[in-house]
C-alpha positions in Angstrom: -6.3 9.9 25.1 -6.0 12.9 27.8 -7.5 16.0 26.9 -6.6 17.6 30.1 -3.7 16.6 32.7 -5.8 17.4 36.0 -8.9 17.5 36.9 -11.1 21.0 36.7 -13.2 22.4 39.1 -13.8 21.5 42.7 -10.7 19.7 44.3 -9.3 19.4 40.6 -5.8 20.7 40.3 -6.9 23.1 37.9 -4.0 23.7 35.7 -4.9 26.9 33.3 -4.4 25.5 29.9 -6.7 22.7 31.4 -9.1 25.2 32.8 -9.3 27.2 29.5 -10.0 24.1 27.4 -12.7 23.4 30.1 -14.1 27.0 29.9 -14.3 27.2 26.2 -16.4 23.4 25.4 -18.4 24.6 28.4 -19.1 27.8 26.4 -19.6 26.0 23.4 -22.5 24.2 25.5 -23.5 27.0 27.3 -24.0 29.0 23.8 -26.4 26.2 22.7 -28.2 26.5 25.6 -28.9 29.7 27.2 -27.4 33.4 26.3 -24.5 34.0 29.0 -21.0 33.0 28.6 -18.4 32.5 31.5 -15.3 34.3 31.3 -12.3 32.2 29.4 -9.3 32.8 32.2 -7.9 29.8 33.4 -9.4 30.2 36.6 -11.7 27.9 38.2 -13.7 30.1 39.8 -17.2 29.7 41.3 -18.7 30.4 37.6 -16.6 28.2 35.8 -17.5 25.4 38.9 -21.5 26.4 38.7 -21.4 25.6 34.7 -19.5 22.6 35.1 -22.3 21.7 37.6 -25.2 22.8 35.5 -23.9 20.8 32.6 -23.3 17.6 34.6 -27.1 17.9 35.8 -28.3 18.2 32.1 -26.0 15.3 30.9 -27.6 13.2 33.5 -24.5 13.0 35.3 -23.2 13.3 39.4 -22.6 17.1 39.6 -19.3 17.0 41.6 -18.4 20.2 40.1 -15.4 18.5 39.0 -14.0 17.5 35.3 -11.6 14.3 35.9 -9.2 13.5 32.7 -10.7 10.5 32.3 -14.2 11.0 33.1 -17.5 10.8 31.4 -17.8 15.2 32.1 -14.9 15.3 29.9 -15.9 12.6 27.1 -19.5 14.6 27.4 -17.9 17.9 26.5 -16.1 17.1 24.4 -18.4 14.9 21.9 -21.0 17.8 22.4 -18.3 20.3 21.0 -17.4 17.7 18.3 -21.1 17.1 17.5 -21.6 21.2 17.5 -19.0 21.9 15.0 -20.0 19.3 12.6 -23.5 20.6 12.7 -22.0 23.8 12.0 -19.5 22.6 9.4 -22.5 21.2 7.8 -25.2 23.7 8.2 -26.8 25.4 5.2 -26.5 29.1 7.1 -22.7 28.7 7.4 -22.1 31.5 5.5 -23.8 33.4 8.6 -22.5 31.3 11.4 -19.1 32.3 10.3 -19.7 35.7 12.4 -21.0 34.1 15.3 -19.0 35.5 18.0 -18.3 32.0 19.6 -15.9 31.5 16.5 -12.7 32.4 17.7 -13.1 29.6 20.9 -14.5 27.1 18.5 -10.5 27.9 17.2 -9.0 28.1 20.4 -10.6 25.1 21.5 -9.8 22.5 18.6 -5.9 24.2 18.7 -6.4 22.9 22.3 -7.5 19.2 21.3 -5.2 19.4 18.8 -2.4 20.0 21.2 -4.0 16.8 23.6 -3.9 14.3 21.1 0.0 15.6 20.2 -0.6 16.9 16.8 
């Protein structure tokens, strides 16, 4: 299953929609993390290439700066969003989590996976 068509980051072909979904998990794991966010454009930019980086170090991964279609970056990202959102889902605050200002990419971002598994 191919969340992305290209890869993201360094060398990657960067393709926005694939850049996007990129951006937003990395938010998701950014917001669980520290306080900043990096901007949700479609362009792989030396931010968007420094959290891709910083999250491949704290996965325990090579940090190529690069998220491959098939790659463990990708399957880490995206089990750490899945694994966010049912902590979430199940949470006994979600009452105030549903004003979290993350909320609208948690949406974007499963209309994304959505879209990559052809739903």
């Amino acid at each position: 299953m191919k969340f992305i068509r290209g890869g993201v980051g360094r060398g990657g072909q960067n393709f926005t929609e694939d850049v996007r979904l990129i951006q937003l998990l990395l938010n998701d794991y950014i917001a669980r993390s520290t306080h900043y966010q990096i901007a949700v454009d479609g362009i792989a930019d030396s931010r968007t290439i420094e959290a891709i980086e910083e999250f491949q170090r704290g996965a325990g991964l090579p940090a190529t700066g690069v998220v491959e279609p098939a790659g463990p970056t990708l399957r880490f990202l995206v089990m750490g969003f899945i694994t966010s959102l049912a902590g979430d889902l199940s949470s006994s605050q979600q009452a105030a989590r549903r004003e979290h200002p993350n909320e609208a990419h948690i949406s974007d971002a499963l209309v994304y996976l959505a879209r990559a598994r052809g739903a």
